[in-house]
C-alpha positions in Angstrom: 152.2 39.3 159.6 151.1 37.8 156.1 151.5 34.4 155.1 151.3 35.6 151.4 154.3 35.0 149.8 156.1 37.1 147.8 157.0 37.3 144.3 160.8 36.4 143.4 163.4 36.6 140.2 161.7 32.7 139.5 158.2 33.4 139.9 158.2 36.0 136.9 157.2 35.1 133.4 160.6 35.7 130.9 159.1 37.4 127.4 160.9 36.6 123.9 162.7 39.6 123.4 160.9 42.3 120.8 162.5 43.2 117.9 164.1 46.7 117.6 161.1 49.3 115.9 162.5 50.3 112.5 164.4 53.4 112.5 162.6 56.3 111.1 163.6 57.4 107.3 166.0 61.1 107.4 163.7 63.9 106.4 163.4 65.0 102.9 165.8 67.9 102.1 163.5 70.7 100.6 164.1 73.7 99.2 166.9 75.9 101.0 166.5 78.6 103.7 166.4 82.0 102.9 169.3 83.7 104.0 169.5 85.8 107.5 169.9 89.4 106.6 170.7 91.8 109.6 171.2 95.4 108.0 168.8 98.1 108.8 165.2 97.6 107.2 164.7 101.3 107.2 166.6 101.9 104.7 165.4 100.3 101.7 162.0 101.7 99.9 159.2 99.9 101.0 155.7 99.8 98.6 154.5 101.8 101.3 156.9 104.8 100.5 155.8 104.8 96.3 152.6 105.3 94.9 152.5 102.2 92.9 148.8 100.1 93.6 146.6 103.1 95.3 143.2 103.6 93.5 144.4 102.9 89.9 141.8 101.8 88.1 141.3 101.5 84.5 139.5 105.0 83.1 135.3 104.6 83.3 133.8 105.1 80.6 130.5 106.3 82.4 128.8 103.5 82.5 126.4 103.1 85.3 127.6 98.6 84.9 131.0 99.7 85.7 129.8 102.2 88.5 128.0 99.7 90.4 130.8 97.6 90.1 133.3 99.9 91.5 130.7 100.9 94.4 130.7 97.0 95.4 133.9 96.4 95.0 135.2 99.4 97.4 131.8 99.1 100.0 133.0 98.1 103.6 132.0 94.5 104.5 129.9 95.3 107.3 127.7 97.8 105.0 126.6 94.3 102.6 
């Protein structure tokens, strides 16, 4: 059996009591949510369903400057 003695409710060490951490500030209201929509997707006209955006380009005038630049422009990455 040990002789050690044990520690008791007198033998601990009573801390000042720590002051309360200051409560955090309410988050920032910021601009409002969008609106849930649950009707059917399908049937409005996406830009996918109009021709508005594919391959207009302003008219060349033939110049071999603004041929070059159309040839970089529409060249695949992986063929720099």
């Amino acid at each position: 059996m040990s002789t050690a003695r044990t520690p008791g409710p007198r033998d601990t060490v009573m801390e000042p009591p720590r002051p309360a951490p200051p409560k955090p500030a309410p988050p920032k209201p910021g601009p409002p949510k969008p609106p849930l929509v649950f009707d059917d997707p399908l049937d409005r006209q996406s830009s996918d369903d109009t021709d508005a955006g594919w391959g207009e380009r302003p008219a060349a005038s033939g110049d071999s400057a603004a041929d070059l630049a159309r040839f970089l422009d529409e060249k695949p990455p992986h063929h720099i």
